[in-house]
Jmol script that loads the backbone (N, CA, C; Angstrom):
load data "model"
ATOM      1  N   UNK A   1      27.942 -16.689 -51.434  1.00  0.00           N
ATOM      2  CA  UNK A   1      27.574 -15.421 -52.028  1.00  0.00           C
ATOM      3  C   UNK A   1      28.420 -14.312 -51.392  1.00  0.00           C
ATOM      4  N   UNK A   2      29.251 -13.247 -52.114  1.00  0.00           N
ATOM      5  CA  UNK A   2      29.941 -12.031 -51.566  1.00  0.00           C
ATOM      6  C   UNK A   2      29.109 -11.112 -50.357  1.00  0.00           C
ATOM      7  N   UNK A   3      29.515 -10.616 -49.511  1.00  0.00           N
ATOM      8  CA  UNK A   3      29.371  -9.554 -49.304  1.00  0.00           C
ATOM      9  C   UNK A   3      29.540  -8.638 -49.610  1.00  0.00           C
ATOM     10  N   UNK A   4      28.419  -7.499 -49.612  1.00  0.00           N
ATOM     11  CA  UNK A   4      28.110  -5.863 -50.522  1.00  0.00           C
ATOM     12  C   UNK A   4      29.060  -5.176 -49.271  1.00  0.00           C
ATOM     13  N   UNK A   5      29.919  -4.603 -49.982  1.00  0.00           N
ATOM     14  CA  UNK A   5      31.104  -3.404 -49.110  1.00  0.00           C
ATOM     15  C   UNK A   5      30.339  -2.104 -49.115  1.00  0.00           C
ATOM     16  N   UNK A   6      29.780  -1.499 -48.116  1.00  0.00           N
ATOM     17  CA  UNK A   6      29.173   0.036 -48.155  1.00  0.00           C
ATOM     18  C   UNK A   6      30.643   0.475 -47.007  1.00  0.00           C
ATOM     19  N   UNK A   7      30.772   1.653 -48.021  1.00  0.00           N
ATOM     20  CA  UNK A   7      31.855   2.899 -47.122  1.00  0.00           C
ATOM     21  C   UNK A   7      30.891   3.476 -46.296  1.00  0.00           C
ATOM     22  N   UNK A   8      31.971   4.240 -45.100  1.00  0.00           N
ATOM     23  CA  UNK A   8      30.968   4.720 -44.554  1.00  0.00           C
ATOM     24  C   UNK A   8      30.692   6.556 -45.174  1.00  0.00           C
ATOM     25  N   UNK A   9      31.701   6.648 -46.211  1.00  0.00           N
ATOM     26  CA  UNK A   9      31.131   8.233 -46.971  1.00  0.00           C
ATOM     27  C   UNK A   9      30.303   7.953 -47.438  1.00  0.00           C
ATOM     28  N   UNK A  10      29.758   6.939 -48.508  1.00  0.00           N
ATOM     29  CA  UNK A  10      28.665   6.544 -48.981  1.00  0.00           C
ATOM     30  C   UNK A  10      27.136   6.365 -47.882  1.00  0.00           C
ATOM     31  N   UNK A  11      27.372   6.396 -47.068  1.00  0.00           N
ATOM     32  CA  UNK A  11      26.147   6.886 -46.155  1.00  0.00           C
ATOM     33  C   UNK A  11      26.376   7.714 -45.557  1.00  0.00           C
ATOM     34  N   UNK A  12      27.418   8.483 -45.352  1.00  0.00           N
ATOM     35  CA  UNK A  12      27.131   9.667 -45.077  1.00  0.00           C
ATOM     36  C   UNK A  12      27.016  10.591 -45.819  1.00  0.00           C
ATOM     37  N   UNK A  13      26.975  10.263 -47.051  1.00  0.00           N
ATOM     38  CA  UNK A  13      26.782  11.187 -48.494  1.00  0.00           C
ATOM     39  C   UNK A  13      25.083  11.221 -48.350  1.00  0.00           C
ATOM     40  N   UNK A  14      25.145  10.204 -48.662  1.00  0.00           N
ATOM     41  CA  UNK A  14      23.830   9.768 -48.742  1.00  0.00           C
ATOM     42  C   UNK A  14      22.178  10.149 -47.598  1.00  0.00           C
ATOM     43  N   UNK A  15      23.018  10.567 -46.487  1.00  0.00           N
ATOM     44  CA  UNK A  15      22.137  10.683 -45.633  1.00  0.00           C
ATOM     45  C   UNK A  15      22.663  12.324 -45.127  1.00  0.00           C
ATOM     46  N   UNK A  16      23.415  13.054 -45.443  1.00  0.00           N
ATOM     47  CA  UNK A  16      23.971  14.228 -44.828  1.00  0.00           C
ATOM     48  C   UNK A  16      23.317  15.317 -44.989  1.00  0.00           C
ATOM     49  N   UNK A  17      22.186  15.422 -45.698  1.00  0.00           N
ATOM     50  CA  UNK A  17      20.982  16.867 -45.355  1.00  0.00           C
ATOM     51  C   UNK A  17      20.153  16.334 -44.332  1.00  0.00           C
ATOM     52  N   UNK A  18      19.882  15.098 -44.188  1.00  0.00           N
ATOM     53  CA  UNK A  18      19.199  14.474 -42.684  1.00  0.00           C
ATOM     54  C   UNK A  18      20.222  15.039 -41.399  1.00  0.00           C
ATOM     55  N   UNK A  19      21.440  14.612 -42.037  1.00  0.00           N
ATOM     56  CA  UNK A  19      22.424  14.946 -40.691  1.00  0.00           C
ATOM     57  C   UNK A  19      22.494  16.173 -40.646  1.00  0.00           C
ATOM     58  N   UNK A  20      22.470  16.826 -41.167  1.00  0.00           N
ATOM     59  CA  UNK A  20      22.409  18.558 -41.143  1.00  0.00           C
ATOM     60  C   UNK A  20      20.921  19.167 -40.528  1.00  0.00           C
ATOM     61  N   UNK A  21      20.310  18.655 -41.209  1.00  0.00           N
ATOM     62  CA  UNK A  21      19.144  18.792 -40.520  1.00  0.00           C
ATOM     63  C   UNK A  21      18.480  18.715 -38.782  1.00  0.00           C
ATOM     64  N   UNK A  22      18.878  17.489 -38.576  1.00  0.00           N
ATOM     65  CA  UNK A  22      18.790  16.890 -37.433  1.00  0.00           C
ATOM     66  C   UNK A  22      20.174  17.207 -36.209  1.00  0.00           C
ATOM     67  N   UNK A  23      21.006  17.487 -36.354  1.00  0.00           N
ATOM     68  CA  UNK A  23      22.680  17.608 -36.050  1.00  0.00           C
ATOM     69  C   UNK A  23      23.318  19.142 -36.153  1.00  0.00           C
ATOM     70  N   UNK A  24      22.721  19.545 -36.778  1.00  0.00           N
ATOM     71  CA  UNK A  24      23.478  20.515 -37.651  1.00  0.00           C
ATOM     72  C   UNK A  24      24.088  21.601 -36.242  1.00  0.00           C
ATOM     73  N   UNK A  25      22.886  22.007 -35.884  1.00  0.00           N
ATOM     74  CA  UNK A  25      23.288  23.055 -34.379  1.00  0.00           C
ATOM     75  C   UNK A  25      24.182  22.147 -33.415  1.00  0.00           C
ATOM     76  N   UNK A  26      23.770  21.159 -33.286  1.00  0.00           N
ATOM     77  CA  UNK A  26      24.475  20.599 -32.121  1.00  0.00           C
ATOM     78  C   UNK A  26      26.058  20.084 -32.568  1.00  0.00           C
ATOM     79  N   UNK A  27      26.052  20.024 -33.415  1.00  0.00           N
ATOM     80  CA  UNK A  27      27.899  19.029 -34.034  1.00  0.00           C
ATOM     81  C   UNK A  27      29.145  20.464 -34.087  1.00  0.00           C
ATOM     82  N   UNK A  28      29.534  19.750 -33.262  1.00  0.00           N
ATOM     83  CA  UNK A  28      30.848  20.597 -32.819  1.00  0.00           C
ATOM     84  C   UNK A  28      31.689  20.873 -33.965  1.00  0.00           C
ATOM     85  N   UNK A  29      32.724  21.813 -34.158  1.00  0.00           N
ATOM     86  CA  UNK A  29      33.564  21.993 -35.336  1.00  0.00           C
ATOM     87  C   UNK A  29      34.749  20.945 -35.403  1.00  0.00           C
ATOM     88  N   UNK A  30      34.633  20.376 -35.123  1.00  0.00           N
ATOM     89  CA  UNK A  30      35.984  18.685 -34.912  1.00  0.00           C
ATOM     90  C   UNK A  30      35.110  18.103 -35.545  1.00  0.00           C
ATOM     91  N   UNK A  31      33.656  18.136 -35.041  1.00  0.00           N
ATOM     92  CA  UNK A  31      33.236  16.738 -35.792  1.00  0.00           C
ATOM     93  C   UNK A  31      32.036  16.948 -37.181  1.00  0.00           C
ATOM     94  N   UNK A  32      32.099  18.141 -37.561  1.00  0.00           N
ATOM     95  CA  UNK A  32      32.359  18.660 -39.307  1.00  0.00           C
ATOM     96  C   UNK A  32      33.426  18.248 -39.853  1.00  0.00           C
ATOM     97  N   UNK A  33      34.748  18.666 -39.435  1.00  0.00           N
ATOM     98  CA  UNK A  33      36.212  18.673 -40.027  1.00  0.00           C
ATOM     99  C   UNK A  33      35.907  17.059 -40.091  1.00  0.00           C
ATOM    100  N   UNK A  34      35.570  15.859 -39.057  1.00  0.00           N
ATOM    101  CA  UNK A  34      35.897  14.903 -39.069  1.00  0.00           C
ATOM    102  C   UNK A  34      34.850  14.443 -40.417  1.00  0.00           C
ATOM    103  N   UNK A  35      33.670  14.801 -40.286  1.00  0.00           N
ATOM    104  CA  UNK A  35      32.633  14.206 -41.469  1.00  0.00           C
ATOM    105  C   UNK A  35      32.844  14.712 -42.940  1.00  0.00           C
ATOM    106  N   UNK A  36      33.682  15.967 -43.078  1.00  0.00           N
ATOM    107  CA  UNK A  36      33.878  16.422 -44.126  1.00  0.00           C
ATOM    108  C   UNK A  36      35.504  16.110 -44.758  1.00  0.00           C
ATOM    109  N   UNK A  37      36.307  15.462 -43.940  1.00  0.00           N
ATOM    110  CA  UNK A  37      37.496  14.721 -44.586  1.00  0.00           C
ATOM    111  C   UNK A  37      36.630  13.416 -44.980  1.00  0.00           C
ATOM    112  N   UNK A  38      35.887  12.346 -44.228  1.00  0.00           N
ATOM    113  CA  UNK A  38      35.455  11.214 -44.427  1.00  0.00           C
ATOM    114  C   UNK A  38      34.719  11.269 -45.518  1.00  0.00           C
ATOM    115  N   UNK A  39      34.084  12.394 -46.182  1.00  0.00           N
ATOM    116  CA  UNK A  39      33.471  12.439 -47.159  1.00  0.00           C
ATOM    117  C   UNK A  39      34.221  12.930 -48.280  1.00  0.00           C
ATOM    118  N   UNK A  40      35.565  13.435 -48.486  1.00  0.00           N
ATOM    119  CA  UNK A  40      36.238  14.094 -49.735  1.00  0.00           C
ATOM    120  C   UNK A  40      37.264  12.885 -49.674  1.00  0.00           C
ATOM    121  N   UNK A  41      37.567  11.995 -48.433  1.00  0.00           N
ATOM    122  CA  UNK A  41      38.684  11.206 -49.173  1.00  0.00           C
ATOM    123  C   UNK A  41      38.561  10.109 -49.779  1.00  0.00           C
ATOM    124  N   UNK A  42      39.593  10.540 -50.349  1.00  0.00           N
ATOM    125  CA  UNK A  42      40.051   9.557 -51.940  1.00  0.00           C
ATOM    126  C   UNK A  42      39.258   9.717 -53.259  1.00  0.00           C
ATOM    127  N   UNK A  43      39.142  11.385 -52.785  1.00  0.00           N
ATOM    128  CA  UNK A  43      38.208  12.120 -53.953  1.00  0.00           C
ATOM    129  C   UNK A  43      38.779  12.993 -54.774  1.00  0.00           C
ATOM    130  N   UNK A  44      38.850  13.843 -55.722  1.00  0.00           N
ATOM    131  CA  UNK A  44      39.250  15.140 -56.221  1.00  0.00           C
ATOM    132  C   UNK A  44      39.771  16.190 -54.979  1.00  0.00           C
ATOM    133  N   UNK A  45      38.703  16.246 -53.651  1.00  0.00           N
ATOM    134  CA  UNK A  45      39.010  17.243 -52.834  1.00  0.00           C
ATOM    135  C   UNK A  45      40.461  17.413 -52.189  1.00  0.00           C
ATOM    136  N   UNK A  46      41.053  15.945 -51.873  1.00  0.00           N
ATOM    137  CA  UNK A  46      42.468  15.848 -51.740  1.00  0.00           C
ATOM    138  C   UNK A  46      43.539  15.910 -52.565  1.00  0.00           C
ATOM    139  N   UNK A  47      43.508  16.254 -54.156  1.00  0.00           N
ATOM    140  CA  UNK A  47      44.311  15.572 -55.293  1.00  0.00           C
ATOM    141  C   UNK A  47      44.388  14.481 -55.725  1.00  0.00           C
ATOM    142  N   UNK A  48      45.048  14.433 -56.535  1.00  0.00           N
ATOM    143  CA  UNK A  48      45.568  13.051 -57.052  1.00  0.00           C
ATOM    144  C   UNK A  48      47.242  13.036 -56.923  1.00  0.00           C
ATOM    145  N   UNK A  49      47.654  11.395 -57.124  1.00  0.00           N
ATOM    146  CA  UNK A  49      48.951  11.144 -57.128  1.00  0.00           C
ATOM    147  C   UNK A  49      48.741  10.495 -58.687  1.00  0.00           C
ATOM    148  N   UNK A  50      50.127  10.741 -59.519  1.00  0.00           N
ATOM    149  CA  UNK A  50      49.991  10.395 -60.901  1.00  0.00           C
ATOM    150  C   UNK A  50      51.244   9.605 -60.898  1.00  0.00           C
ATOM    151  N   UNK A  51      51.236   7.800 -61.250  1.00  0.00           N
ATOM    152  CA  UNK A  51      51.936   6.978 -61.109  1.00  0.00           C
ATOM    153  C   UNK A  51      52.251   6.614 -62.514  1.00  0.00           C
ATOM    154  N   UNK A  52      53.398   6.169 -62.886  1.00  0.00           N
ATOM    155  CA  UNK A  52      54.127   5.753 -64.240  1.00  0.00           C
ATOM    156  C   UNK A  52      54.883   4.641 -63.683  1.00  0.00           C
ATOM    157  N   UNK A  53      55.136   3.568 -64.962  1.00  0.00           N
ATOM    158  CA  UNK A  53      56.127   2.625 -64.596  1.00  0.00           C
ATOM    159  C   UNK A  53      56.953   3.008 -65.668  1.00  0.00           C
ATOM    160  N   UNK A  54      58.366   2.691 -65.615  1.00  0.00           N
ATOM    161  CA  UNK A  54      59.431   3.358 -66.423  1.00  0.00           C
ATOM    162  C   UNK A  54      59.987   1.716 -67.538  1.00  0.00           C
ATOM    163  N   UNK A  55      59.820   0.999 -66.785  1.00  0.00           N
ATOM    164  CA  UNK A  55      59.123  -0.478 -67.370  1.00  0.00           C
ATOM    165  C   UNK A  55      58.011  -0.624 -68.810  1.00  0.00           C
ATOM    166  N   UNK A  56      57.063  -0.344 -68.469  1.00  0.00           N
ATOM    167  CA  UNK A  56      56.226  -0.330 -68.948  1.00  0.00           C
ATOM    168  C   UNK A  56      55.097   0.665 -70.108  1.00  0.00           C
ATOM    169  N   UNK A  57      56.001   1.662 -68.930  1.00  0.00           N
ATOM    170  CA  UNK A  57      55.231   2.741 -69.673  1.00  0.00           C
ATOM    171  C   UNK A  57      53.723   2.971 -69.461  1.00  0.00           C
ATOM    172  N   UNK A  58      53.489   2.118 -68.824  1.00  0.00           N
ATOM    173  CA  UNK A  58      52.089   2.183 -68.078  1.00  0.00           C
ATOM    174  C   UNK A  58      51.627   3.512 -67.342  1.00  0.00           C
ATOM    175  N   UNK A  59      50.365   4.068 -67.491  1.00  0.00           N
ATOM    176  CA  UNK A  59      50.516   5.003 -66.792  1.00  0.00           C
ATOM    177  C   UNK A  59      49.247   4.935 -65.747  1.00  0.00           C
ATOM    178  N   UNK A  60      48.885   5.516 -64.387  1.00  0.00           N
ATOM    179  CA  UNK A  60      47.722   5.647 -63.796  1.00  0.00           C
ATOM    180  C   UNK A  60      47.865   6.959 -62.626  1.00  0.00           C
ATOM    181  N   UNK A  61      46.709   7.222 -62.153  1.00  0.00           N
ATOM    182  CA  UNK A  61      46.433   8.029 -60.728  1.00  0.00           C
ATOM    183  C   UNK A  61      45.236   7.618 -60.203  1.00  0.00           C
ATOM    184  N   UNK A  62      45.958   7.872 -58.993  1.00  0.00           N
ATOM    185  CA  UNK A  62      44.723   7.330 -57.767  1.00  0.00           C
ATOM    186  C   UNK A  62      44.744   9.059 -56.784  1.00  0.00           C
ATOM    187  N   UNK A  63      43.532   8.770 -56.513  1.00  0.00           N
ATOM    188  CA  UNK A  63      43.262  10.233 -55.369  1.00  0.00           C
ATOM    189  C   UNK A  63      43.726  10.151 -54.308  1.00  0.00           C
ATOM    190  N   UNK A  64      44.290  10.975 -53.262  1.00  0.00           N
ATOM    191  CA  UNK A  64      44.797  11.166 -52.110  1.00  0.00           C
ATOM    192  C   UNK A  64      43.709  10.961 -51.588  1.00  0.00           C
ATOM    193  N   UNK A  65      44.253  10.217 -50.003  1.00  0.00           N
ATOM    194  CA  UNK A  65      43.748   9.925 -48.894  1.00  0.00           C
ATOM    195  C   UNK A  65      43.653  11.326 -48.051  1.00  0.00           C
ATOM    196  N   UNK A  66      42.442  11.750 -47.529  1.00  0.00           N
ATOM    197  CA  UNK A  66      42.753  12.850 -45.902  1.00  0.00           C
ATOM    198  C   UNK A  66      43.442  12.281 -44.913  1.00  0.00           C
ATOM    199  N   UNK A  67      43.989  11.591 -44.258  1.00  0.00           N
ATOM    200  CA  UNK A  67      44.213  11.396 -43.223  1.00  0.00           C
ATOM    201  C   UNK A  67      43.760  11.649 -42.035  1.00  0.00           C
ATOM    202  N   UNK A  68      42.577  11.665 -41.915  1.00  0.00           N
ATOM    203  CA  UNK A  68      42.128  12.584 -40.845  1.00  0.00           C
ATOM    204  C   UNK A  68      42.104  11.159 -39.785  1.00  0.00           C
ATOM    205  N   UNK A  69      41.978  11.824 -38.470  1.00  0.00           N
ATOM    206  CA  UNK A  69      42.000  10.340 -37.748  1.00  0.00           C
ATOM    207  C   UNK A  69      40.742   9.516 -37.241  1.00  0.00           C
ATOM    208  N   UNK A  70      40.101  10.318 -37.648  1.00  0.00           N
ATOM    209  CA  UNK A  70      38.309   9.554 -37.541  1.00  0.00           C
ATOM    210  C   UNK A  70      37.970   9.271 -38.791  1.00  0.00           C
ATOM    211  N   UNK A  71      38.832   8.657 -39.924  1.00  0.00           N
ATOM    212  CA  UNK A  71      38.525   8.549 -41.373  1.00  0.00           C
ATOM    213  C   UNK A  71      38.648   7.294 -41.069  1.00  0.00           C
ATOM    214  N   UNK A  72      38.000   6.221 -40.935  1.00  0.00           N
ATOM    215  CA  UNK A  72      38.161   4.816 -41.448  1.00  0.00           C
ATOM    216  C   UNK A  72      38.893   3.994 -42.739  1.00  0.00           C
ATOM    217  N   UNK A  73      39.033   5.042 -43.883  1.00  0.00           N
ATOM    218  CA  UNK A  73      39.483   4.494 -44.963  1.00  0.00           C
ATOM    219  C   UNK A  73      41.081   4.898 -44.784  1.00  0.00           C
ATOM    220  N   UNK A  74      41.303   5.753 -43.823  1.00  0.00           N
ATOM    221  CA  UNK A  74      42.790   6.395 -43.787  1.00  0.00           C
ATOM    222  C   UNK A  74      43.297   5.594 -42.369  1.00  0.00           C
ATOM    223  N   UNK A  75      42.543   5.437 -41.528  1.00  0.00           N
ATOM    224  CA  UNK A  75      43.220   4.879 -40.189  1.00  0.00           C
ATOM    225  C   UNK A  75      43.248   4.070 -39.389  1.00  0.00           C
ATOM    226  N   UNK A  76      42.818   2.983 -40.541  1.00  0.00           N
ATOM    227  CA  UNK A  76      42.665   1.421 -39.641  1.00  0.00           C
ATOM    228  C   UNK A  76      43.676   0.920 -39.436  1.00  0.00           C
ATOM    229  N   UNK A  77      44.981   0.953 -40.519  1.00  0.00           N
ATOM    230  CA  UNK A  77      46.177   0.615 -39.764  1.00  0.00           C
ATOM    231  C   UNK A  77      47.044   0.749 -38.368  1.00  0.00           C
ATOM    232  N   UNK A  78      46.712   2.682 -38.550  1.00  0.00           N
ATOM    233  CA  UNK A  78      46.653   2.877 -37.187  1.00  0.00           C
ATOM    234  C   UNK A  78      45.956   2.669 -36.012  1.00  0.00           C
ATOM    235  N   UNK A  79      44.628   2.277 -36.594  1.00  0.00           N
ATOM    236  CA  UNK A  79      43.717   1.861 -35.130  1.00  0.00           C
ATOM    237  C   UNK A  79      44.413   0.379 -34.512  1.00  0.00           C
ATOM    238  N   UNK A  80      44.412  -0.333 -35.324  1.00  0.00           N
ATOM    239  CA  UNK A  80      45.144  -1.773 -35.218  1.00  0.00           C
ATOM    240  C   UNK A  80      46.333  -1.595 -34.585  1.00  0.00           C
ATOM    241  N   UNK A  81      47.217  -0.410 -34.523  1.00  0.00           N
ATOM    242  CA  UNK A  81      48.731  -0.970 -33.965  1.00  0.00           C
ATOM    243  C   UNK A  81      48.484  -0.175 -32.968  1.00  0.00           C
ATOM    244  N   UNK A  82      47.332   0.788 -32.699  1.00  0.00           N
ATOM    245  CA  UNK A  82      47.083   1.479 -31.280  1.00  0.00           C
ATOM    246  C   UNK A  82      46.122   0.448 -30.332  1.00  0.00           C
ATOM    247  N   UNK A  83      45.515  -0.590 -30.868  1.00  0.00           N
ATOM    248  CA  UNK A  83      44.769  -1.617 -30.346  1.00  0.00           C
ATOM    249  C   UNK A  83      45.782  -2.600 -29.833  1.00  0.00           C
ATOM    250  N   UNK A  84      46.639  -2.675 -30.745  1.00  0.00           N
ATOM    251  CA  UNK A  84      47.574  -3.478 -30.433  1.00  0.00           C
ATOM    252  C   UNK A  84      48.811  -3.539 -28.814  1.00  0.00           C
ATOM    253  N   UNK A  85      48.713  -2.313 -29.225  1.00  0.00           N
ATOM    254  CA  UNK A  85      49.715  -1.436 -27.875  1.00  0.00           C
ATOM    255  C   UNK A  85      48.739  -1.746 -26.401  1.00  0.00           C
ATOM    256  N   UNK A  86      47.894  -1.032 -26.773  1.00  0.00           N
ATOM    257  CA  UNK A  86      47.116  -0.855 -25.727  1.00  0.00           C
ATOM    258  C   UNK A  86      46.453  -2.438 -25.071  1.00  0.00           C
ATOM    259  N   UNK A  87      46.253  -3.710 -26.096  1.00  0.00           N
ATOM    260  CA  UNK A  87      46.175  -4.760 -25.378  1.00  0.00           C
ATOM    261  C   UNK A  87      47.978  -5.300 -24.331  1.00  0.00           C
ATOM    262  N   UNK A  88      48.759  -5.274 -25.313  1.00  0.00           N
ATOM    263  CA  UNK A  88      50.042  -5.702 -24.308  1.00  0.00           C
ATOM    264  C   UNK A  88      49.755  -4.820 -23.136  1.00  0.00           C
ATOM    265  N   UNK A  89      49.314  -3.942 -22.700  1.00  0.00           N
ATOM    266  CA  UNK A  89      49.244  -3.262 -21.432  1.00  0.00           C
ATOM    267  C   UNK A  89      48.292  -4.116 -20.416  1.00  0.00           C
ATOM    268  N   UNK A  90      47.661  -4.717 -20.948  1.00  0.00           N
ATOM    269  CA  UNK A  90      46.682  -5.463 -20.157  1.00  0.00           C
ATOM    270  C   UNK A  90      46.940  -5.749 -18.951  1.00  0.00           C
ATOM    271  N   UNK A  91      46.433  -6.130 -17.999  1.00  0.00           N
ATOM    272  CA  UNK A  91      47.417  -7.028 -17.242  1.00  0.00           C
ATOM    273  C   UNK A  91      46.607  -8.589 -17.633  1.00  0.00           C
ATOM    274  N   UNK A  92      46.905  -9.711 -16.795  1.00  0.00           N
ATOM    275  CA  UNK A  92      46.265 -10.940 -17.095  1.00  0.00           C
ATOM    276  C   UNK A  92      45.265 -11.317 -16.050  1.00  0.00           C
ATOM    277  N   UNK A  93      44.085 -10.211 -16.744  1.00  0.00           N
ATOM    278  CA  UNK A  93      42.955 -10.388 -15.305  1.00  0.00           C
ATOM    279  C   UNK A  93      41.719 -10.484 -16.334  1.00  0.00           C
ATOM    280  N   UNK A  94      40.780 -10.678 -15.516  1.00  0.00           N
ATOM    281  CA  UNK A  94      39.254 -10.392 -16.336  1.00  0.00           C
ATOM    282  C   UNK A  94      39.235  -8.934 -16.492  1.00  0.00           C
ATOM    283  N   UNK A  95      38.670  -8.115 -17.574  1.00  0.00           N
ATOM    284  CA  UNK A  95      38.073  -6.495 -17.626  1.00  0.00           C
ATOM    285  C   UNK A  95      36.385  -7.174 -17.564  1.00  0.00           C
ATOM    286  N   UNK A  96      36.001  -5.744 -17.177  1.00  0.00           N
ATOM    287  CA  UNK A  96      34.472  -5.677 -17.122  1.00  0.00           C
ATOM    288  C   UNK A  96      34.384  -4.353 -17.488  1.00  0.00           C
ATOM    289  N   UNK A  97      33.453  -3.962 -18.274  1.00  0.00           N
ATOM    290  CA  UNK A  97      32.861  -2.825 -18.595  1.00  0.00           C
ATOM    291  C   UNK A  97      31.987  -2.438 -17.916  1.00  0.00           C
ATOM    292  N   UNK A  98      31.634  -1.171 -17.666  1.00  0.00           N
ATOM    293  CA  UNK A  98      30.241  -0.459 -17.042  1.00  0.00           C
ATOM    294  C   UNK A  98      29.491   0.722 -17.762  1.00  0.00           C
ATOM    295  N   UNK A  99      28.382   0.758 -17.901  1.00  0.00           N
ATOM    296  CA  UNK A  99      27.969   1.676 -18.884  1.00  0.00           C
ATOM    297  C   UNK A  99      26.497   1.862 -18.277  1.00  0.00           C
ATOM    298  N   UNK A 100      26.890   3.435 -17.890  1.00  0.00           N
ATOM    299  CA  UNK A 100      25.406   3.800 -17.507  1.00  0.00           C
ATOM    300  C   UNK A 100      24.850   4.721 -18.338  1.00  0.00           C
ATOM    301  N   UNK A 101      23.272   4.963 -18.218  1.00  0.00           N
ATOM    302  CA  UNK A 101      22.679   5.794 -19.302  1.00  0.00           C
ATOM    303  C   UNK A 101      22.166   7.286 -18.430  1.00  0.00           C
ATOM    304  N   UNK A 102      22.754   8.230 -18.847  1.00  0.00           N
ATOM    305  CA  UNK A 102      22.039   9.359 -17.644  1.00  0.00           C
ATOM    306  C   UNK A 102      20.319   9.690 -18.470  1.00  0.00           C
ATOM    307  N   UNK A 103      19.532   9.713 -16.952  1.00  0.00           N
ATOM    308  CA  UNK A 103      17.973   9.982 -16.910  1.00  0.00           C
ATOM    309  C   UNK A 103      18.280  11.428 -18.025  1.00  0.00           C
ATOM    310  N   UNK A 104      16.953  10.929 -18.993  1.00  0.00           N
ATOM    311  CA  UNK A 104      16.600  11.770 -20.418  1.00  0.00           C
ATOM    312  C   UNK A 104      16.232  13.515 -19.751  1.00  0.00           C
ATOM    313  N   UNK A 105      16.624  13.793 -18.568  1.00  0.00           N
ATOM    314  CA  UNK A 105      16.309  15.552 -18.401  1.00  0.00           C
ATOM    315  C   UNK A 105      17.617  15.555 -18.356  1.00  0.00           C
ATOM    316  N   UNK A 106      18.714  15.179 -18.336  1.00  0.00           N
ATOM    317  CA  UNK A 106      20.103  15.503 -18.117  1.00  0.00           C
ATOM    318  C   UNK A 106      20.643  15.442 -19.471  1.00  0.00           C
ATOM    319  N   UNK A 107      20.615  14.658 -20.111  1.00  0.00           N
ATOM    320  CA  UNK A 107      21.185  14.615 -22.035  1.00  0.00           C
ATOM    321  C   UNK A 107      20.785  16.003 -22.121  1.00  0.00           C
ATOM    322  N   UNK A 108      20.243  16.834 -22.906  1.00  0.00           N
ATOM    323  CA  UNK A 108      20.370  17.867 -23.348  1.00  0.00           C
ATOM    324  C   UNK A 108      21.875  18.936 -22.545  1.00  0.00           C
ATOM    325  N   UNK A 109      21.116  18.601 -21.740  1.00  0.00           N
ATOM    326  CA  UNK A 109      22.614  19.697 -20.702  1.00  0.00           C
ATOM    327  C   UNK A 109      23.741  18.955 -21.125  1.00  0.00           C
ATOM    328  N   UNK A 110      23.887  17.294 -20.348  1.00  0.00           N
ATOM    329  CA  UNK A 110      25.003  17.140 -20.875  1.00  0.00           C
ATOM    330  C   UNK A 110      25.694  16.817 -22.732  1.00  0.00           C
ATOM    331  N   UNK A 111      24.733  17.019 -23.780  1.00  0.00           N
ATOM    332  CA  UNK A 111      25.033  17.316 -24.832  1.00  0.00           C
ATOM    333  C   UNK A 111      25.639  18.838 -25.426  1.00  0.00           C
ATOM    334  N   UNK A 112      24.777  19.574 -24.680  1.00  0.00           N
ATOM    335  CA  UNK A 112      25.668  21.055 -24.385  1.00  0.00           C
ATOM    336  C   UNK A 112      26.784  21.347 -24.124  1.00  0.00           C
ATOM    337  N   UNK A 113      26.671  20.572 -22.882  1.00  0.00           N
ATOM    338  CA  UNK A 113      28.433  20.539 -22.377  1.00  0.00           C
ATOM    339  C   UNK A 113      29.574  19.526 -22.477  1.00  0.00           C
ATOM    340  N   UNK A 114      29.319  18.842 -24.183  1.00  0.00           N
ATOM    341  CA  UNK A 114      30.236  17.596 -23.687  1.00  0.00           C
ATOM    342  C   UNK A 114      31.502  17.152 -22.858  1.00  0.00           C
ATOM    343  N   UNK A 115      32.510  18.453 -23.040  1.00  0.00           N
ATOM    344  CA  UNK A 115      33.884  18.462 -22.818  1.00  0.00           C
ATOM    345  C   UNK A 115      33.487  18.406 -20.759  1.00  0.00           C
ATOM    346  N   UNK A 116      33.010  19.208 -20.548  1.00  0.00           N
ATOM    347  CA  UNK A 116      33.035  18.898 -19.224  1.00  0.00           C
ATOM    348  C   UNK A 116      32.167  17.335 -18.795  1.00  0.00           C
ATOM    349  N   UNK A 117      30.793  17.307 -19.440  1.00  0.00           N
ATOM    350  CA  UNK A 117      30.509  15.450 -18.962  1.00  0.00           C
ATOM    351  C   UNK A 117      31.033  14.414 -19.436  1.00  0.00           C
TER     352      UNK A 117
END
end "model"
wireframe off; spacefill off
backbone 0.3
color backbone group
């Protein structure tokens, strides 16, 4: 049986007066610009490109991509050849990750201040 493809504009269409709601004060202006390219591309909001074959005579258009770089539909190629880079750097050892959670009276502050925490 296929798997159902959900974009991720399609939930964020879908859910974005929640996110406004809930988000709205706190979301920085990068990460509007970032939710509001992810949501217009490959829509009217970017244009269209209008393709002909000189062959055929065929004609079509498809909508422009944003490019933005937190767009998933625009920058997986690039995530892949920046994934790519960044593994040859490796060296040939084990990595370990560490991930701590700061105590729930500190999130607010440090949500305030992301750039400095």
């Amino acid at each position: 049986m296929g798997r159902c493809k959900v974009e991720l504009s399609t939930i964020a269409q879908q859910y974005l007066s929640r996110i406004k709601a809930r988000h709205g004060a706190s979301t920085s202006k990068d990460q509007w610009s970032a939710l509001n390219a992810i949501l217009g591309c490959r829509t009217e909001q970017y244009g269209q490109m209008h393709l002909s074959c000189n062959a055929c005579a065929s004609r079509s258009s498809r909508y422009l991509s944003c490019g933005h770089r937190a767009c998933n539909q625009c920058q997986s190629h690039c995530t892949n050849q920046w994934l790519a880079r960044q593994e040859r750097k490796l060296l040939p050892v084990e990595y370990f990750m560490v991930t701590f959670t700061l105590p729930y009276e500190l999130r607010s502050l440090a949500k305030a201040n992301q750039k400095l925490v």
